[in-house]
C-alpha positions in Angstrom: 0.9 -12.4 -5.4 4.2 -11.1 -3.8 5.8 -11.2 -6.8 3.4 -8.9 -8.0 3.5 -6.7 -5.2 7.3 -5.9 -5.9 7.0 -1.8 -5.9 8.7 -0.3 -9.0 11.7 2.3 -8.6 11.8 4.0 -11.6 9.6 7.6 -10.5 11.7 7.9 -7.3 15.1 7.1 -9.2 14.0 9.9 -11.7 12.8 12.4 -8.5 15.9 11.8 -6.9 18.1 12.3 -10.3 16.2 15.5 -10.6 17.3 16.4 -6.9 20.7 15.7 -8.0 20.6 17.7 -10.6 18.9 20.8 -9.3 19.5 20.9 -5.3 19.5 23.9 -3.7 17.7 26.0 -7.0 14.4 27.9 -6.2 11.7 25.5 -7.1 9.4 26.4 -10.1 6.6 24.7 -12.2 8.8 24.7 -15.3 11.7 23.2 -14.0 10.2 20.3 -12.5 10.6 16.6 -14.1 7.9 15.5 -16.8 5.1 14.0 -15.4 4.9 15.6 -12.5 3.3 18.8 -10.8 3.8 20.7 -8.1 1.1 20.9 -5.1 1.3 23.2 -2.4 -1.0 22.7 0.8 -1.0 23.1 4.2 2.5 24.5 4.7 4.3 21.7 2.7 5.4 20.9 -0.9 4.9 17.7 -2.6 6.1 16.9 -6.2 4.3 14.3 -7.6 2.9 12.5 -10.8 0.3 14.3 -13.1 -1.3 11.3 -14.0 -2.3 10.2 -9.9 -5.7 11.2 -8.3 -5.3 13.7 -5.3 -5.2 10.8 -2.4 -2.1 12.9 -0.7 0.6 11.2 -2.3 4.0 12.2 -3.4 7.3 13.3 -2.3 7.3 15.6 -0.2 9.9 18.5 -1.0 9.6 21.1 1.9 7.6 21.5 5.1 7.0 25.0 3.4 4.8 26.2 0.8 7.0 29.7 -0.1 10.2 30.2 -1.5 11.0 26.2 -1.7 14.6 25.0 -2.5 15.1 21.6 -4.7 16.2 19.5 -1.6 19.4 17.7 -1.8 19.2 13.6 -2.4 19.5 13.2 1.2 16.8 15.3 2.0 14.7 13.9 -0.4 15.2 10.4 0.8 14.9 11.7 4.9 11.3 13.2 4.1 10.4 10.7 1.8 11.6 7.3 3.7 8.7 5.6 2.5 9.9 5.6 -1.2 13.2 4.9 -0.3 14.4 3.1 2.7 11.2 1.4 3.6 10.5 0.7 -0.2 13.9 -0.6 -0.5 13.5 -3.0 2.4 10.0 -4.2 1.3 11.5 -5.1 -1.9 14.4 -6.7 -0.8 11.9 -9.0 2.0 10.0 -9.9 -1.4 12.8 -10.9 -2.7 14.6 -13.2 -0.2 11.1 -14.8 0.1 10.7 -15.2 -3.4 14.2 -16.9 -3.5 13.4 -19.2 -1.2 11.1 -22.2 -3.1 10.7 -24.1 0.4 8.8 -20.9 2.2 6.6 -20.1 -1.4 5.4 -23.2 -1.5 4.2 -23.6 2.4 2.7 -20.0 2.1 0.8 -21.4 -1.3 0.0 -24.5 0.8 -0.7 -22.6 3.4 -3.2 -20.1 1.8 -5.0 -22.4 -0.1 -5.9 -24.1 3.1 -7.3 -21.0 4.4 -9.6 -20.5 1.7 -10.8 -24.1 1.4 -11.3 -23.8 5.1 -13.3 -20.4 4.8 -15.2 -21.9 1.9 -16.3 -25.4 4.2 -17.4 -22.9 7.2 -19.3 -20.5 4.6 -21.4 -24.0 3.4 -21.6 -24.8 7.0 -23.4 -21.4 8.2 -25.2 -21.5 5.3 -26.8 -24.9 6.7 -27.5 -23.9 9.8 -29.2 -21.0 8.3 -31.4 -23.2 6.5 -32.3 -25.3 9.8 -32.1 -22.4 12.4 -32.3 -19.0 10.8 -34.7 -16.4 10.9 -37.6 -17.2 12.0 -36.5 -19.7 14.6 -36.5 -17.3 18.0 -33.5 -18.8 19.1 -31.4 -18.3 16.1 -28.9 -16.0 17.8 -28.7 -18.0 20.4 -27.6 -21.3 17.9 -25.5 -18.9 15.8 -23.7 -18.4 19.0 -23.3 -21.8 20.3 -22.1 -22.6 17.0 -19.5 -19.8 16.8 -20.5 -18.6 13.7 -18.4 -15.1 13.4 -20.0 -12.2 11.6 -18.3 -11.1 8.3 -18.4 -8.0 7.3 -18.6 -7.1 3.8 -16.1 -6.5 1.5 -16.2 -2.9 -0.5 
């Protein structure tokens, strides 16, 4: 699982490039790197990939939506710490923790305790249920003294 939680750097390497490339130029639609759009809303610029549903994400380019200038690389990473700094550090935790065998396997140990555990309490409110559910009048009051937590569901 944390392997596969590793975030990939290859669209911010190519937004930065871009930066690189073209800081301080007025921004324009056809200038832009492939893939990408600009969107303009609520006072800010964000370039981001054509392909991604509107959810609100991408690099933000300028707390302005007129006359925006291709930050420079520094700029781009300051406004946009989350794709590199923070991603950067993410990645590297992943990777010192995937490097060390002794702390994978506990966690593996570890989780597949947990879910042994939450599967053994699932069959155990499951057999209360059957002995003191609905309609015994004091259900709540055994559910309770059992400690039986309400889940909530899962979307």
């Amino acid at each position: 699982m944390v392997k596969g939680n590793v975030e990939p750097i290859a669209e911010r390497d190519a937004v930065l490039a871009w930066c690189e490339k073209n800081q301080g130029k007025v921004l324009r639609s056809n200038g832009i790197p492939e893939g990408f759009v600009i969107r303009r809303e609520y006072g800010m610029t964000h370039l981001e990939p054509s392909n991604r549903q509107r959810s609100g994400a991408g690099f933000l380019l300028c707390h302005s939506d007129k006359g925006v200038l291709v930050p420079t690389p520094d700029e781009l990473r300051a406004r946009n710490a989350c794709y590199y700094a923070a991603r950067d550090e993410r990645n590297a935790y992943r990777a010192a923790f995937l490097a060390d065998l002794e702390r994978v396997s506990f966690m593996q140990g570890a989780v597949d305790r947990v879910a042994f555990a939450v599967a053994e309490y699932r069959r155990a409110v499951a057999a209360l249920q059957v002995v003191a559910g609905y309609p015994n009048p004091d259900h709540y009051a055994l559910e309770e003294l059992a400690g039986v937590i309400k889940e909530e569901r899962q979307r």
